[in-house]
N, C-alpha and C positions, 0 to 999 in steps of 0.2 A: 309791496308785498312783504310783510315786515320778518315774518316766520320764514321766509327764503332767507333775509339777509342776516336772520340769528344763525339758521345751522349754517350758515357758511365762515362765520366769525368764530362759531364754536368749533369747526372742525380746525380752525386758526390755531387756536388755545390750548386742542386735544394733541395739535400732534408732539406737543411737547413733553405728553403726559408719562406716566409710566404705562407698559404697556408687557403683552405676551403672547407668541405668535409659534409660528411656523421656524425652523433652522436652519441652518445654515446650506445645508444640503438640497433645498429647495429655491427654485426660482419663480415659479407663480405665484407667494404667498398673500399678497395681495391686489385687489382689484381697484382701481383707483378712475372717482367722479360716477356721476350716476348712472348714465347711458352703459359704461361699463363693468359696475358692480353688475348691474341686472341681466349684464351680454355672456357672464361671466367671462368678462375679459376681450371678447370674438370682435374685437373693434377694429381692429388693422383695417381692414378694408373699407371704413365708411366715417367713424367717429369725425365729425363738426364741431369737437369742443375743445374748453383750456384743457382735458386733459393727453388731449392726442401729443402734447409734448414729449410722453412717455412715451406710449402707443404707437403711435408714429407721425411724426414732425411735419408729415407733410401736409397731415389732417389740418392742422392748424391756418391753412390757406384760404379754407371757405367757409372760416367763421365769419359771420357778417356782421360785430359788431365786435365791442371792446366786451369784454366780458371778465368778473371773478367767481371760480368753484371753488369750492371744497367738499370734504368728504370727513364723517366720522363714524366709528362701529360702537357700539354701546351695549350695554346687559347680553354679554355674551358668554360664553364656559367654555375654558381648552383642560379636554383633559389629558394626560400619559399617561401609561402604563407601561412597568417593564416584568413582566413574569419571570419570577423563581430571580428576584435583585438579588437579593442578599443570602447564598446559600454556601456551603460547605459542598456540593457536588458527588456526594459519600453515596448516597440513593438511600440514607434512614436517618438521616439528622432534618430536623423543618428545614422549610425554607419561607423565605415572605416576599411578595410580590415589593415594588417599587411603585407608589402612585403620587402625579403631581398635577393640581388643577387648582385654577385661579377663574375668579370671575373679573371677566375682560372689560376695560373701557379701552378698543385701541383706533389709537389716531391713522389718519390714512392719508389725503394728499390738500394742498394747495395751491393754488394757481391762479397766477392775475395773466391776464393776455390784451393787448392793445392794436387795436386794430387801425394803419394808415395808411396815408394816402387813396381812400375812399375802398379801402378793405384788401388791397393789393398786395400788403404789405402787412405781416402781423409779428408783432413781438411777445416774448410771455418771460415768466419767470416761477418756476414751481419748486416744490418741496413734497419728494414723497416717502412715506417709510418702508423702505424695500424687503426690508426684514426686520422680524422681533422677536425674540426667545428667550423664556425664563422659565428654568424647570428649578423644582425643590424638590429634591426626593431624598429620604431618610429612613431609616429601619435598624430594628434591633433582633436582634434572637437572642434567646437564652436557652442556655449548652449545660449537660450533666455529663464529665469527664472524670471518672474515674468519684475520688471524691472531691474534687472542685466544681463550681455551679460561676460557668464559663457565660459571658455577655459580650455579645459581639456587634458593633455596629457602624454603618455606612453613612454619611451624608454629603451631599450633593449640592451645592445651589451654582448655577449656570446663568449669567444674561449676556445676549449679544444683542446687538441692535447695528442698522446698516439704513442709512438717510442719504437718501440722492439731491442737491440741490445745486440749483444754475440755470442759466439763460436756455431760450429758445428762439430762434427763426424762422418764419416760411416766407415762401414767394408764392403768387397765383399768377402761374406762367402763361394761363391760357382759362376760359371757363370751365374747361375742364381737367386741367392739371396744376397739380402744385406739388413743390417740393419744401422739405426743411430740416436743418438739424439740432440737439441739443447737446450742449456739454452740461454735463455734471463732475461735481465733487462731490465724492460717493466716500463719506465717512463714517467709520466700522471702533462703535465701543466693545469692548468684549471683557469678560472676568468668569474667573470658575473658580471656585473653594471646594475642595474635598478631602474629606475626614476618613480615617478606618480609629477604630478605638476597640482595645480587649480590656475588659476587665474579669477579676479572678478573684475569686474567693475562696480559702483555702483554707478547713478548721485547721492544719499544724499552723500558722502564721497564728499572730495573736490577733484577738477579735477585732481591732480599732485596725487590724491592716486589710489593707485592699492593692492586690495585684491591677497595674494600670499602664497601658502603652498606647500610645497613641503616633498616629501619622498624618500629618497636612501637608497639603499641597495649593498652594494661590499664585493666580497668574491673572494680572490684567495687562491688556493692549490698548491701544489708542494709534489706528493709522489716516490714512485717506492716501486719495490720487483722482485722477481725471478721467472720465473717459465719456465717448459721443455715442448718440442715434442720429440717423442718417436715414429720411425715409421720404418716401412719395406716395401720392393718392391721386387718381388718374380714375372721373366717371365716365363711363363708355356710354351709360344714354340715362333717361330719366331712372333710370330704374337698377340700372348695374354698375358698381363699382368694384375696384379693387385697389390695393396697396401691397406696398413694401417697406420693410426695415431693416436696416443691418443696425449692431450694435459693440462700436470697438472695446477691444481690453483697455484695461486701467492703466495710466501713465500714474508709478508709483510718485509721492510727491512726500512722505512721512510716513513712520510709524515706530513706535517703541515700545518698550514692552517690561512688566514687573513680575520676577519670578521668586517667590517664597518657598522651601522644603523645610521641614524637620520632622523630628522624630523625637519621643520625649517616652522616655522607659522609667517606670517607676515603680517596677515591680519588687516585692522583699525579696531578698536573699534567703536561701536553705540551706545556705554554710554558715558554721558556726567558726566565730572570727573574720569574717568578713565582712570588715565595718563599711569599706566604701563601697561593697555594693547595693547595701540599701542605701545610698543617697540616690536623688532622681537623675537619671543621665540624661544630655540634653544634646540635642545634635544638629544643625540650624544651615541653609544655604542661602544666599539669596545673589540674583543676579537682574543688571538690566542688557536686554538685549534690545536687537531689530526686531519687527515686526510689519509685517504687509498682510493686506486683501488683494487676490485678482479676481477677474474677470473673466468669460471666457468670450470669443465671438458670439453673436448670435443673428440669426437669418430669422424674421420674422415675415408670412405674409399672408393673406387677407381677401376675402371677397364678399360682398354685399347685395345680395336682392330686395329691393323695395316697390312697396305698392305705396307713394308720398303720402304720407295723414293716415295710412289705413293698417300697415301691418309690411314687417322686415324678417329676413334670416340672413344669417350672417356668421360663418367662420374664418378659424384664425388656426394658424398651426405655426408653431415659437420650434427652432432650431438650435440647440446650445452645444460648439463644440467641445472637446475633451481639454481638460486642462490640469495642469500638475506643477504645484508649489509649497515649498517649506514657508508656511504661516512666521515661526518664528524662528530667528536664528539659533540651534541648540548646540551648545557647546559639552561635551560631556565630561569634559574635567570642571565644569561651573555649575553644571547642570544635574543634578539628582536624574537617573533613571526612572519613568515615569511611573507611577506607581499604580494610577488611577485609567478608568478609561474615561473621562470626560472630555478630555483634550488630547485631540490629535493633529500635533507640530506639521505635518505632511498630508497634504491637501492635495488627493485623488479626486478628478471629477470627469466621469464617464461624460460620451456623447450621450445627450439628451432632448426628446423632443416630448411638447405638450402639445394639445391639440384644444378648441373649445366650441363653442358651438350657440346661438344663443339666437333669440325672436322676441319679438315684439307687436303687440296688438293694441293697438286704440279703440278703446271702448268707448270712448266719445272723443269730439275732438280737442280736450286736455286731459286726459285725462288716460296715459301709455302703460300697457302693463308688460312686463317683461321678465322673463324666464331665461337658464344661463346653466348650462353642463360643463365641467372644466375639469384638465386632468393636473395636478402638481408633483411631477411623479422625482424620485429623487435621483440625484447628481451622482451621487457616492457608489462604488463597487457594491453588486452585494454578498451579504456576509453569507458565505455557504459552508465554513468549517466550522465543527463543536466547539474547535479550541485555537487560539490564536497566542503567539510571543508577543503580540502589540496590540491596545488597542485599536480600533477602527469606528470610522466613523458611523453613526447610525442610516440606514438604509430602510424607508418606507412610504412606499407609493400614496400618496394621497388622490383621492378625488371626490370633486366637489358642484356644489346646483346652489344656485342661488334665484330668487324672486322676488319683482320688487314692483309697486303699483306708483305711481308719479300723478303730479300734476302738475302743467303747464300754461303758463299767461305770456306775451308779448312782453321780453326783455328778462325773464325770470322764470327759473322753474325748480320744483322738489320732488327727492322720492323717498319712498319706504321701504325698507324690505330687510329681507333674511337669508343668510348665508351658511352653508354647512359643508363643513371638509371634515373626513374620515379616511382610514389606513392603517396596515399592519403592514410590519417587517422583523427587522430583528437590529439589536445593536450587541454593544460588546460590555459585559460588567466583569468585576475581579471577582476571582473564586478566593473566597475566605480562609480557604485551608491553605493555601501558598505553598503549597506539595508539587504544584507542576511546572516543567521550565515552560509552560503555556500556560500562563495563569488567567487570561482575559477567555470567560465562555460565550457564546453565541446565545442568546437569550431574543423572545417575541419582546416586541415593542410595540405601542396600540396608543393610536392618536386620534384625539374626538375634537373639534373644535364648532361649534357653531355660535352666532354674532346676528342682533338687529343690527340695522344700519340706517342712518341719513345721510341723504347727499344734494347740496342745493346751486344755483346758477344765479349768480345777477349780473346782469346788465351795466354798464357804466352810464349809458347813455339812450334815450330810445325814444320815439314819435320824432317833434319836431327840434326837440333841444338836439338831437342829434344829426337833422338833417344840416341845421346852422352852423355845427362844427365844421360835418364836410365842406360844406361853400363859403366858409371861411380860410379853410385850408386852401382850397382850388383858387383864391383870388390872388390876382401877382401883387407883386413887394413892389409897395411905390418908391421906395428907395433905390430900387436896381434902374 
């Protein structure tokens, strides 16, 4: 089946790709392998495939063969929006909204899994992209003060990215139970640049002058650390299963971190004799510090009802505890006072639980359609004051449905389908008039993201080439 083993090579290739996703504030952001794009995620309790190494490790017990997935999303659109970004907060000066959208190719998971000692025993090794975010937001106003014609503008560009990859194990302790666990190295790129700029035009200045001040701010990190799922799946009879997962915090192992500040004032002088104040002042930080990503616990668990070959339901409810850490080490005699709200040094993450839900019907017998409710609600506080001293982080619930149609042959299989997450909340932006010792205002935030997807399965081995491996393996060593 030649079109099984392209989208699985191709999801090989994508997930290296550039991509744009969901933030950091979220933990459901994607669905990962076919069975569970379409479950929207509600696998805990039943998943048979390479990618239950996520899911839960225990699943990986009664696959019945060797097997490689993958997964990729393609011709997709994430939009943002942040209402009233760029304003003065006066109640009669404009204001202009913030918007950033990209048309999506994003990669999703891989996973080889090998299955021995006549299936008893299964090994795997995957890669998935746990998170991906890149927003570009930019805007200008133009201002009538007095008699200067005042231009004020913001820009933004953001990406984080967060890649889980490492070994798996299960045991098939019994026909009906199996346990397994997976470590991961879970390494977190991350960078943010943001601009403010005033410009001024002034008829007393002479014509070729232009008032100019400008403020940046750039930070990139690079961390990683380790950390495990721990999970079992136990069928109670033909028809009902369940599972569990727990998932430890991150054993920090790296991270560092690049901080850039300055300020560049080039405005003319209105005193006369005052030679050095028209040159441009320039005023410049830079520091390297630490940098970490955590983790928090999470309690994952699961239950599956099935009619075999005909039709399943199946949910999943994910537990994530509270967790609270300084991302970067901020020094404040090194460190410029943050100017911007893009980045926020101090990483609040409320308890959090998602819930999903998801079925499946066989229309014929290869031929599985499946449908998938899922919540990705967010992590972070949320923002309930007008005005804040600091920024914060953004706070908005998403939820999401996905469907997806399959076909299925002996050792191999593919699906299609489409996925949509949506959500409003609010995040934090700077007020342009820098009047208040609360200068970050509370503003809506509005998130639209929907994605085709493939996702395919091959086989390593199957009929009778693979029965000859088995009874190859079971024959004793003439050498002992």
């Amino acid at each position: 089946m030649r079109f099984v083993w392209s989208a699985a090579a191709l999801a090989v290739v994508g997930l290296w790709a550039q991509a744009a996703g969901a933030d950091e504030t979220h933990y459901e952001n994607f669905r990962f392998g076919q069975t569970a794009i379409g479950f929207g995620g509600a696998v805990t309790g039943f998943l048979a495939e390479p990618e239950a190494a996520f899911y839960n490790p225990g699943g990986l017990g009664f696959l019945e063969r060797s097997k490689f997935s993958g997964a990729i999303n393609f011709l997709g659109r994430d939009r943002r929006i942040i209402r009233r970004w760029v304003s003065l907060n006066d109640g009669f000066s404009p204001e202009k909204d913030g918007r950033s959208q990209d048309v999506l190719t994003l990669p999703g998971s891989s996973v080889v899994a090998k299955s021995l000692f006549g299936g008893r025993h299964i090994v795997a090794f995957s890669t998935f992209l746990y998170s991906e975010t890149r927003d570009k937001f930019s805007g200008q106003l133009p201002l009538n003060e007095d008699d200067e014609l005042l231009r004020i503008g913001f820009t933004e560009n953001l990406e984080d990215r967060m890649v889980f990859i490492g070994p798996s194990y299960a045991a098939r302790i019994s026909d009906r139970l199996s346990i397994g666990a997976s470590v991961f190295y879970a390494r977190r790129t991350f960078s943010v640049f943001d601009q403010f700029t005033e410009r001024i035009l002034d008829p007393e200045f002479p014509a070729d002058a232009v008032g100019y001040f400008e403020v940046q701010e750039q930070l990139q990190t690079t961390d990683g650390g380790l950390l495990a799922r721990v999970g079992a799946m136990y069928r109670i009879d033909d028809h009902w299963s369940v599972g569990a997962v727990i998932a430890t915090p991150a054993i920090h192992l790296h991270g560092k971190a690049r901080y850039n500040y300055r300020i560049i004032d080039a405005n003319p002088s209105d005193e006369e004799g005052d030679e050095d104040a028209d040159l441009e002042r320039f005023f410049e930080l830079n520091g390297r510090r630490a940098a970490r990503t955590q983790y928090p616990w999470m309690i994952g668990l699961g239950a599956s009802w099935a009619n075999p070959g005909q039709w399943r339901l199946a949910t999943s409810v994910n537990i994530h505890m509270p967790l609270n850490y300084a991302r970067v080490d901020l020094d404040s005699e090194e460190i410029a006072d943050d100017e911007f709200a893009s980045f926020v040094a101090d990483v609040e993450r409320e308890l959090t639980i998602n819930a999903s839900l998801g079925g499946e019907l066989y229309l014929s017998k290869r031929w599985p359609l499946r449908v998938g409710l899922f919540t990705n609600r967010a992590s972070s506080p949320a923002i309930t004051s007008s005005r804040s001293p600091v920024p914060r982080l953004p706070h908005v619930d998403l939820y999401g449905a996905s469907v997806s149609i399959g076909y299925e042959q002996d050792g191999s299989s593919i699906n299609f389908g489409f996925e949509v997450q949506a959500g409003a909340g609010h995040e934090t932006s700077l007020d342009a008039s820098f009047t208040d010792a609360e200068p970050f205002l509370r503003r809506r935030r509005e998130q639209y993201r929907g994605v085709f997807f493939v996702s395919g399965a091959l086989a390593f081995v199957s009929g009778k080439a693979g029965e000859l491996i088995e009874i190859d393996e079971d024959k004793p060593n003439k050498t002992e």
